[in-house]
C-alpha positions in Angstrom: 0.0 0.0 0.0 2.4 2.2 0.9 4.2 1.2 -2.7 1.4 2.0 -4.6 0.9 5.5 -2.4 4.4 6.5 -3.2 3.6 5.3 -7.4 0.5 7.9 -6.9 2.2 10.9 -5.3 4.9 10.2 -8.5 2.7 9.7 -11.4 0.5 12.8 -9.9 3.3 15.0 -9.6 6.1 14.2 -12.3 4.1 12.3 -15.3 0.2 13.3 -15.7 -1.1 16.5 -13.2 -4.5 16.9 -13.7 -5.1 19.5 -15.9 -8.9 21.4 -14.4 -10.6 24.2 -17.0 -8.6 27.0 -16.4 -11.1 30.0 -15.0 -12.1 32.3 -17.0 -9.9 35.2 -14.2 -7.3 33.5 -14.2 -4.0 34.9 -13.3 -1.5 34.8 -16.5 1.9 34.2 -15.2 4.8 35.2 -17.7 8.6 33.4 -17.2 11.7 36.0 -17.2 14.2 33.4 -18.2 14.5 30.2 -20.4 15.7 28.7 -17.0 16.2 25.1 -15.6 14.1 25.4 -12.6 11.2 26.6 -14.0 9.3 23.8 -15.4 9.2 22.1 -11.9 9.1 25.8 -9.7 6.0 27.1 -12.1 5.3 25.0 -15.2 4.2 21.6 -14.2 2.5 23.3 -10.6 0.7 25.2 -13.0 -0.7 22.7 -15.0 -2.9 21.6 -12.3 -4.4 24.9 -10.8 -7.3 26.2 -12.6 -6.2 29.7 -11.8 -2.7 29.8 -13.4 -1.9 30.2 -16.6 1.6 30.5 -18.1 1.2 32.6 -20.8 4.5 33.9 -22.1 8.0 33.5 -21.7 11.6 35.8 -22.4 15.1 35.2 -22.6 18.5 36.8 -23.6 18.8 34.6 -26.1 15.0 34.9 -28.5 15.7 31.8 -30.3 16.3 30.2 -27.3 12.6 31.3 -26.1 10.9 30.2 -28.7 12.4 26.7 -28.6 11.7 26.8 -24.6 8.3 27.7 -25.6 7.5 25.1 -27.9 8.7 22.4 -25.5 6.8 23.7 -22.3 3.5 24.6 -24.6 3.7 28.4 -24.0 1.9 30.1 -26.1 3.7 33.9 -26.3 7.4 34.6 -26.8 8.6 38.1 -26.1 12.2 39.1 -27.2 12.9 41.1 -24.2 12.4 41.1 -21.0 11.3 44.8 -20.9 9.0 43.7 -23.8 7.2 41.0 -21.4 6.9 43.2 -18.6 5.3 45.9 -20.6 2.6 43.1 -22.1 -0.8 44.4 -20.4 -2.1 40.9 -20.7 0.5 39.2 -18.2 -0.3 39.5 -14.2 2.4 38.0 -12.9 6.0 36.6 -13.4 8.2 34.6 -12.1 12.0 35.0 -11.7 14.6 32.6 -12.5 17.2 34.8 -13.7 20.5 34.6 -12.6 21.1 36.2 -8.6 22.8 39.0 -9.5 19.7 40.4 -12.1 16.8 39.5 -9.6 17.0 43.2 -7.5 16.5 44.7 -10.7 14.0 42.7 -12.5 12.2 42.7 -9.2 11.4 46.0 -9.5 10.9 46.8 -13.0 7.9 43.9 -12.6 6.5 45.5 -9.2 6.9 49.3 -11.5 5.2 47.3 -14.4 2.5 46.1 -11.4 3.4 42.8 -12.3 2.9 40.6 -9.1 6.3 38.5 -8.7 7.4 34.9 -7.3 11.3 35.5 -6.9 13.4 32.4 -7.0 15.6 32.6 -3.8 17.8 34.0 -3.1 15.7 37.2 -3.4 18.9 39.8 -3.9 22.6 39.9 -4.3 23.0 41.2 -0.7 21.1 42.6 2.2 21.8 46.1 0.7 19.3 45.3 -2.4 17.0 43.0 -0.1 16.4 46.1 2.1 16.4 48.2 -0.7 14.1 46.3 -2.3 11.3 44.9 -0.3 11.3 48.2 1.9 11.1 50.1 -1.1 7.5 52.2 -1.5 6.9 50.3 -5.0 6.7 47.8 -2.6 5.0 48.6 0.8 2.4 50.9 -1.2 -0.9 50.4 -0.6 -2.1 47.8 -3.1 1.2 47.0 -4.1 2.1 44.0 -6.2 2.6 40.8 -4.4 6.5 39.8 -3.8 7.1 36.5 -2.6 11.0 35.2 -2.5 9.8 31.4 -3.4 11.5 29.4 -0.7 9.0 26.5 -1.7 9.6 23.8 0.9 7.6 25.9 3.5 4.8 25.6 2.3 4.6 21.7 2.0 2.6 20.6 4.9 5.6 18.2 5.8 8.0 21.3 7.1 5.0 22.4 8.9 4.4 19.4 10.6 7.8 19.0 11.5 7.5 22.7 12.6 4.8 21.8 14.9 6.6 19.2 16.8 9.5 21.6 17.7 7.6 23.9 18.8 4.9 22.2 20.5 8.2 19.9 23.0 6.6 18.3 26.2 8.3 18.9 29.5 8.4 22.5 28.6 11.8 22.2 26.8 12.9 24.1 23.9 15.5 23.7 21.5 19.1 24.1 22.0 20.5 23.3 18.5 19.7 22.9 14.7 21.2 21.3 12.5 20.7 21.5 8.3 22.4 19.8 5.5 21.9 19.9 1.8 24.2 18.5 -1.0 24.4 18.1 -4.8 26.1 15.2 -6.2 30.0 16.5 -8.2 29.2 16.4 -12.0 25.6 17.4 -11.8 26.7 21.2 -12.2 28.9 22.2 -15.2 32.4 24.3 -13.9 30.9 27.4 -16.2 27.5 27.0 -14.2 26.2 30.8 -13.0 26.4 29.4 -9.6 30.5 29.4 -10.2 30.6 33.4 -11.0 31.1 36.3 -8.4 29.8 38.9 -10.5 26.6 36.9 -11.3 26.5 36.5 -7.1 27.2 32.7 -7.4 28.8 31.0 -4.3 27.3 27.9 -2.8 25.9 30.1 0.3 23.8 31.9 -2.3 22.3 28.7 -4.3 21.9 24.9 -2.1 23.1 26.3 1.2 20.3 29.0 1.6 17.9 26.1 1.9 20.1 24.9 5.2 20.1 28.4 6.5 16.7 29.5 6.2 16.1 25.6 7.4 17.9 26.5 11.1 16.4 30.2 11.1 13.0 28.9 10.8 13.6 26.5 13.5 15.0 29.1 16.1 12.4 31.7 15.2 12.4 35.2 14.0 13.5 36.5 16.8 16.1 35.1 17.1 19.6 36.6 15.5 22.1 34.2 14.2 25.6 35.8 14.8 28.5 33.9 13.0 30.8 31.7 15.1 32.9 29.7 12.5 32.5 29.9 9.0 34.6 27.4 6.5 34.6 27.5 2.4 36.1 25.0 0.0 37.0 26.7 -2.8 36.4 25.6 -6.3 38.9 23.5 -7.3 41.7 24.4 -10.5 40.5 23.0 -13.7 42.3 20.4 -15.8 43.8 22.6 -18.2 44.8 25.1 -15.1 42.5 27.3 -15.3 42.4 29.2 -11.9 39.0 29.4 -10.6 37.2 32.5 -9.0 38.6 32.8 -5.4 35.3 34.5 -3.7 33.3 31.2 -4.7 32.3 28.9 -2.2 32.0 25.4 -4.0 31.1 24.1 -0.2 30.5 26.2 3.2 29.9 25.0 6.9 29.3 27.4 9.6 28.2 27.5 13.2 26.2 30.2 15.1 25.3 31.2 18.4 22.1 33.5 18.9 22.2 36.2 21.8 19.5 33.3 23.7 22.9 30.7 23.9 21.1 28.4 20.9 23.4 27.0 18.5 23.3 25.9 14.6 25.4 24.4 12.2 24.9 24.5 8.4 26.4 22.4 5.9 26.2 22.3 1.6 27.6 21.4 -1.2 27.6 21.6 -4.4 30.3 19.3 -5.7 29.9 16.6 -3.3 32.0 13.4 -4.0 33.7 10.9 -1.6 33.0 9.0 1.2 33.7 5.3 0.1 35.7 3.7 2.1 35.9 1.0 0.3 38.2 2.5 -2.3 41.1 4.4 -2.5 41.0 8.3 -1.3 42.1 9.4 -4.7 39.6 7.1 -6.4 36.5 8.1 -3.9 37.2 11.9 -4.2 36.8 12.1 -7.6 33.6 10.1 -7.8 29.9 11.9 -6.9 28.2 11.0 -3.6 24.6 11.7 -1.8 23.5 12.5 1.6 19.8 13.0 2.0 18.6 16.7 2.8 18.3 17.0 6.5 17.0 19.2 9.5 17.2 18.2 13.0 16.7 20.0 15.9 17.8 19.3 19.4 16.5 20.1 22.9 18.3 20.7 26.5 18.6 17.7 28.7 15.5 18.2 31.0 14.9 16.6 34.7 11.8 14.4 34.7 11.9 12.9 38.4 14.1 11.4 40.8 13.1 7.5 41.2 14.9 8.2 45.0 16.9 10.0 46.8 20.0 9.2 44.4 18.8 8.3 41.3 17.5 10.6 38.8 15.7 10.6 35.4 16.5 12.9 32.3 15.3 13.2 28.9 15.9 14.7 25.4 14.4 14.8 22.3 16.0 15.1 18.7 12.7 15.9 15.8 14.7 14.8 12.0 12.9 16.1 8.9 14.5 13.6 6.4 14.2 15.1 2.8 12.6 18.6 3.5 13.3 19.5 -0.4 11.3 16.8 -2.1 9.0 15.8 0.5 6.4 14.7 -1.9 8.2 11.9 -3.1 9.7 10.9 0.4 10.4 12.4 3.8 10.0 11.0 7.6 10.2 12.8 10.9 12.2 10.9 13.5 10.7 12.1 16.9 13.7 10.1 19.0 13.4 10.9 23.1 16.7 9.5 24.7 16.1 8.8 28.3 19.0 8.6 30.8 19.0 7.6 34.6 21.8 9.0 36.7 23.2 8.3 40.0 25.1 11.2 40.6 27.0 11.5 37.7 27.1 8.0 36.9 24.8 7.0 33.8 23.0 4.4 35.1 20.8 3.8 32.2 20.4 4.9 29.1 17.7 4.1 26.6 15.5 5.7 22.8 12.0 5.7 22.1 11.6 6.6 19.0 7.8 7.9 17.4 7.6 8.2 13.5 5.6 10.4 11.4 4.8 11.6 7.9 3.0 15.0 6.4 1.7 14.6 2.8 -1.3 17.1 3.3 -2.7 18.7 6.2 -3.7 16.6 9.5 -7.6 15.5 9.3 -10.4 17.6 9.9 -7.8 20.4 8.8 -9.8 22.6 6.4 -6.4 23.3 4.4 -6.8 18.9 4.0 -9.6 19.7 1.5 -7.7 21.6 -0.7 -4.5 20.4 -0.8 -3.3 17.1 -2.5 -1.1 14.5 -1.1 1.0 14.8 -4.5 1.0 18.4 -4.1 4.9 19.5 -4.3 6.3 21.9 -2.3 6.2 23.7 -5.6 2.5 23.3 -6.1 1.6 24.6 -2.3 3.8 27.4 -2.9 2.1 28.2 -5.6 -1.2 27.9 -4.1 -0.5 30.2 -1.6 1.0 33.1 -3.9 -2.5 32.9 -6.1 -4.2 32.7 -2.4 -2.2 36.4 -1.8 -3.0 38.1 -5.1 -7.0 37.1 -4.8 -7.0 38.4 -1.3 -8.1 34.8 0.5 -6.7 33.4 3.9 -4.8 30.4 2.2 -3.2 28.0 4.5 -1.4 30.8 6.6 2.1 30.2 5.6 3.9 33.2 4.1 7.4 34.7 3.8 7.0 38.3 4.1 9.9 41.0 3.0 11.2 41.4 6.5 12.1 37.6 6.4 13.6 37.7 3.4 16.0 40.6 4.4 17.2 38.6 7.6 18.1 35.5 5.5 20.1 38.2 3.1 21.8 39.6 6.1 22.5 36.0 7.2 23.8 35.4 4.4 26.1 38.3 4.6 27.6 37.7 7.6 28.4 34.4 7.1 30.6 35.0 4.2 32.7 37.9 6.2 33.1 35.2 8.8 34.3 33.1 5.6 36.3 36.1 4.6 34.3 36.2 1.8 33.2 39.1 0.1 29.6 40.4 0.0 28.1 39.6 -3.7 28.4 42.8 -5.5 25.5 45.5 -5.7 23.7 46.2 -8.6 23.5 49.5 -9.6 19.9 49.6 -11.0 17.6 52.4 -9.1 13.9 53.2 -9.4 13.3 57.0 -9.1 10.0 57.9 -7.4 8.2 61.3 -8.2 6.9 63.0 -5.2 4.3 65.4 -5.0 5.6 68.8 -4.9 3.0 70.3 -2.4 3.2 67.8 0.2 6.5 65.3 -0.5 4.2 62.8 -0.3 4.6 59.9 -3.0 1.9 60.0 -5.1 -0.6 56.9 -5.3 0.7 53.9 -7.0 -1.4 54.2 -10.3 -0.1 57.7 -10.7 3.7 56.6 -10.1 5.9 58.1 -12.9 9.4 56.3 -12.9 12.3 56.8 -14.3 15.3 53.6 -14.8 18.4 53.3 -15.3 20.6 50.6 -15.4 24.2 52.3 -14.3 
């Protein structure tokens, strides 16, 4: 049974969505970019909500669009971006450019009142993520919705797992967090974007964001992760000697301390390869390897009783999310209590119980249970939710908001000057914002007159 679920969830999700009329209001979503991601971010997700349509697509290359829309079935193919942006019948778009273009094109939709999903990470730097989801364009009264797509939120298996770490027994709370994510060496080309500085590449800023915003959700928004060790691998000389980009992070682990004495530790990769220790070191580094994505989060030993006078009865729970990325086609949470008796400090005892649970859709009797799908990905409940925003309903009450997304940009820029890496570089794009002349006051957003420049 269990077999045929997981045959279900895969044929649902990856080979034949159901494809409902689309509504007559529905929202026409454009791509900017011919990019990789797409087709399982916004393409296939799309396929299977009545009220999402993607309608066109552009890319720096035309011919290259056209082919990308012939594939994917999309029926209009704009030769610039610009040219997309200013096509009145496109609501929304979605983002996939390369991290160093995603301030700019941000805005130019939001100016173009374009509603945006944003792949992650949103900006280059904290700089542009405060300068652009503080920006007026932005916080303006009917304003565009802005949503940096940091999918595996949404899925109700991260939830769930959210809900046992913050629902403990005992009254504990968490002490650590831990997060991993790697990619397999050889999936990723050496001339991949993510290998570039100026195109604010760097491991930190592609898998290892998911690990980061993975122990930053855990701890809480109030809580501030200050940088306590921060290690890079760098990318590694080419065959021909080629010398490599030195501010790139091909790997990064780092350790923080918040100012409440929690700890976390982040690892990714994205040339992983080794670990067989059945072959020789020089043989098993060259080869690709796999680790499955991972969050766990730790409590504080806590008293429960003392049996007598001398002995005396702790506990501690570890909560695993295994696979918080692709949930749909497997995850578990390990709920693992480890019990120790002590006689003085002498362990006298020592044992697990260990609980086991899975989240493909809400609990039952959960409202959100009767919309959502069990072969919903954490693509497809993302994009549930950002339709949910634009027609003004409730949703399932999951959101990332800008003021999130600038503390996982500022996270993301201390932990490379703890690296002693450099900040990805700025973009020099700005939107200029008329203001009345009688009042300063900026005027309402459908009488906005902008001017842009790229610098």
């Amino acid at each position: 049974m269990l077999f045929f679920d997981f045959l279900k969830r895969f044929y649902y999700a990856a080979v034949s969505s159901p494809t409902p009329r689309k509504r007559d209001d529905a929202i026409r979503i454009g791509l900017l970019g011919a990019s990789s991601i797409a087709p399982l971010a916004i393409i296939l997700p799309a396929l299977s909500h009545p009220e999402v349509i993607v309608a066109a697509v552009a890319a720096r290359d035309p011919e290259r669009a056209r082919q990308y829309a012939e594939k994917y079935s999309i029926p209009i193919v704009h030769n610039t971006y610009q040219e997309l942006l200013s096509d009145p019948a496109i609501d929304a778009v979605y983002i996939a450019l390369p991290n160093s273009l995603h301030f700019e094109w941000a805005l130019r939709s939001i100016q173009a009142r374009k509603h945006v999903l944003l792949e992650k990470p949103s900006c280059s730097n904290a700089d542009e993520a405060r300068s652009l989801f503080r920006h007026p364009l932005v916080t303006a009264p009917n304003a565009p919705v802005l949503l940096e797509a940091f999918h595996y939120q949404f899925h109700p298996a991260w939830q769930a797992f959210l809900y046992q770490v913050n629902h403990l027994p005992w009254g504990a709370t968490v002490e650590h967090v831990y997060s991993q994510q790697y990619l397999p060496k050889g999936y990723l080309e050496m001339d991949d974007i993510r290998f570039h500085y100026g195109l604010s590449g760097g491991c930190l800023m592609d898998l290892a964001t998911y690990p980061l915003s993975c122990v930053r959700q855990v701890l809480g928004r109030g809580e501030h992760l200050n940088p306590i060790e921060a290690l890079h691998r760098p990318l590694p000389v080419a065959s021909d000697g080629y010398q490599p980009e030195p501010q790139i992070d091909a790997a990064i682990k780092a350790t923080y301390a918040t100012d409440s004495d929690k700890t976390a530790e982040i690892r990714g990769d994205l040339l992983f390869g080794g670990g067989f220790s059945f072959l020789p070191a020089a043989w098993s580094h060259s080869l690709p390897s796999f680790k499955w994505p991972k969050t766990e989060a730790r409590t504080g030993e806590i008293l429960l009783n003392g049996q007598n006078d001398e002995v005396r009865h702790f506990v501690r729970r570890k909560v695993t999310l295994w696979n918080h990325l692709i949930p749909t086609v497997y995850h578990r949470i390990d709920i693992c209590d480890t019990h120790t008796l002590r006689r003085g400090e002498e362990v006298v005892k020592t044992w697990d119980v260990m609980e086991y649970a899975k989240a493909y859709n809400w609990p039952a009797g959960d409202v959100r249970a009767q919309t959502y799908k069990e072969w919903w990905t954490t693509w497809r409940c993302q994009l549930e939710e950002f339709v949910n925003r634009i027609k003004g309903r409730a949703g399932s009450g999951v959101w990332i908001d800008g003021e999130e997304s600038i503390a996982q940009m500022e996270a993301i820029d201390d932990t490379y000057a703890q690296a002693g890496l450099l900040t990805r570089p700025t973009s020099a794009f700005e939107v200029a914002i008329d203001r009345d002349p009688g009042t300063n006051s900026l005027k309402p957003a459908y009488y906005y007159k902008l001017s842009i420049e790229s610098k």
